[in-house]
C-alpha positions as CSV (number, residue, x, y, z in Angstrom):
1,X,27.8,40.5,-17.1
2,X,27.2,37.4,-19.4
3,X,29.4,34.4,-19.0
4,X,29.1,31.3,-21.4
5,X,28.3,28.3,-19.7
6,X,27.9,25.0,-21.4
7,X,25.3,22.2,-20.3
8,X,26.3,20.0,-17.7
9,X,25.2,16.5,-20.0
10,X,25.9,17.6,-23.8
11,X,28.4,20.7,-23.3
12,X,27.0,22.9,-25.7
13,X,26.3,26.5,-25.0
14,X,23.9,27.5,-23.1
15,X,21.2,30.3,-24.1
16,X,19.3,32.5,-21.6
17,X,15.6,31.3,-20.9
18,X,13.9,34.4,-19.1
19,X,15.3,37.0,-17.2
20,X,13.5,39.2,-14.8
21,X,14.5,42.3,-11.7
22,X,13.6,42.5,-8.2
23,X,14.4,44.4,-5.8
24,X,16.0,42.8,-2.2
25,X,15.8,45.5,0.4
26,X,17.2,48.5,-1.4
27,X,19.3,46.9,-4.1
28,X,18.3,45.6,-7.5
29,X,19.0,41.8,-8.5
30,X,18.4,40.4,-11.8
31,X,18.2,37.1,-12.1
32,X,18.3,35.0,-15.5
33,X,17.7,31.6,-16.3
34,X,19.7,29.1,-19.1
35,X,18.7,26.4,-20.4
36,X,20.3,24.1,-23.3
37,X,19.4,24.7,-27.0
38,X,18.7,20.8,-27.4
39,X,15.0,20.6,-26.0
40,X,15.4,16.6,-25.6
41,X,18.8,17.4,-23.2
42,X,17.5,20.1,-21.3
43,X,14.6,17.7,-20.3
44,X,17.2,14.9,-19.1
45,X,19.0,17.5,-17.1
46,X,16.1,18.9,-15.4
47,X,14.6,15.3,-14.4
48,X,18.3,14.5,-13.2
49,X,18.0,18.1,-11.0
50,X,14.9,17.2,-9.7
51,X,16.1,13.6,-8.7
52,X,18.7,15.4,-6.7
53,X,16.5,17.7,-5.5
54,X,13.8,15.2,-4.2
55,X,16.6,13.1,-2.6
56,X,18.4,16.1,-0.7
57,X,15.0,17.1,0.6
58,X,14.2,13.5,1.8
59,X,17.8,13.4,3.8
60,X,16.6,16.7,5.1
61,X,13.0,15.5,6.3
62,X,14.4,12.5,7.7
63,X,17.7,14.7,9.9
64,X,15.1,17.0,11.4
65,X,12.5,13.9,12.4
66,X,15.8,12.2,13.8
67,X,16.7,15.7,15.3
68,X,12.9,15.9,16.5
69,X,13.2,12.6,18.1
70,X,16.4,13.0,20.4
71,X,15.3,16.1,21.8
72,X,12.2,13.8,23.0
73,X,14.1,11.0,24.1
74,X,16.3,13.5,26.5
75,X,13.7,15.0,28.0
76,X,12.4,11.7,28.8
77,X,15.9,10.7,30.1
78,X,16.0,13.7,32.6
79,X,12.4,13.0,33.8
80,X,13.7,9.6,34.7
81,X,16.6,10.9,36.9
């Protein structure tokens, strides 16, 4: 099934990039790609994506190493009781 979607920035239409199958266990997934018709917009859009991307993964490194960290500091705690 094809839906129109329209770019997040300029709101045009959308066209498919690439397409390509694989199978997942026993069932068949396709998975397609879309990418604005304006080359200039679709690089804007992707350097804003991978902004976001770079910042989620930063807030991620830095919940584990604060995760990582308590974990220490309470076995630490019950060594000193």
């Amino acid at each position: 099934m094809y839906l129109n979607t329209s770019c997040i920035r300029c709101g045009k239409d959308r066209v498919q990039d690439k397409s390509w199958k694989e199978y997942v266990g026993k069932s068949l997934v396709i998975y397609t790609t879309n990418i604005c018709p304006d080359a200039e917009c679709q690089k804007i859009v992707e350097a804003g994506l991978k902004e976001r991307k770079d910042h989620l993964d930063s807030i991620l490194a830095n919940s584990l190493k604060r995760r990582e960290e308590n974990r220490r500091n309470r076995k630490y705690l019950k060594k000193l009781h």
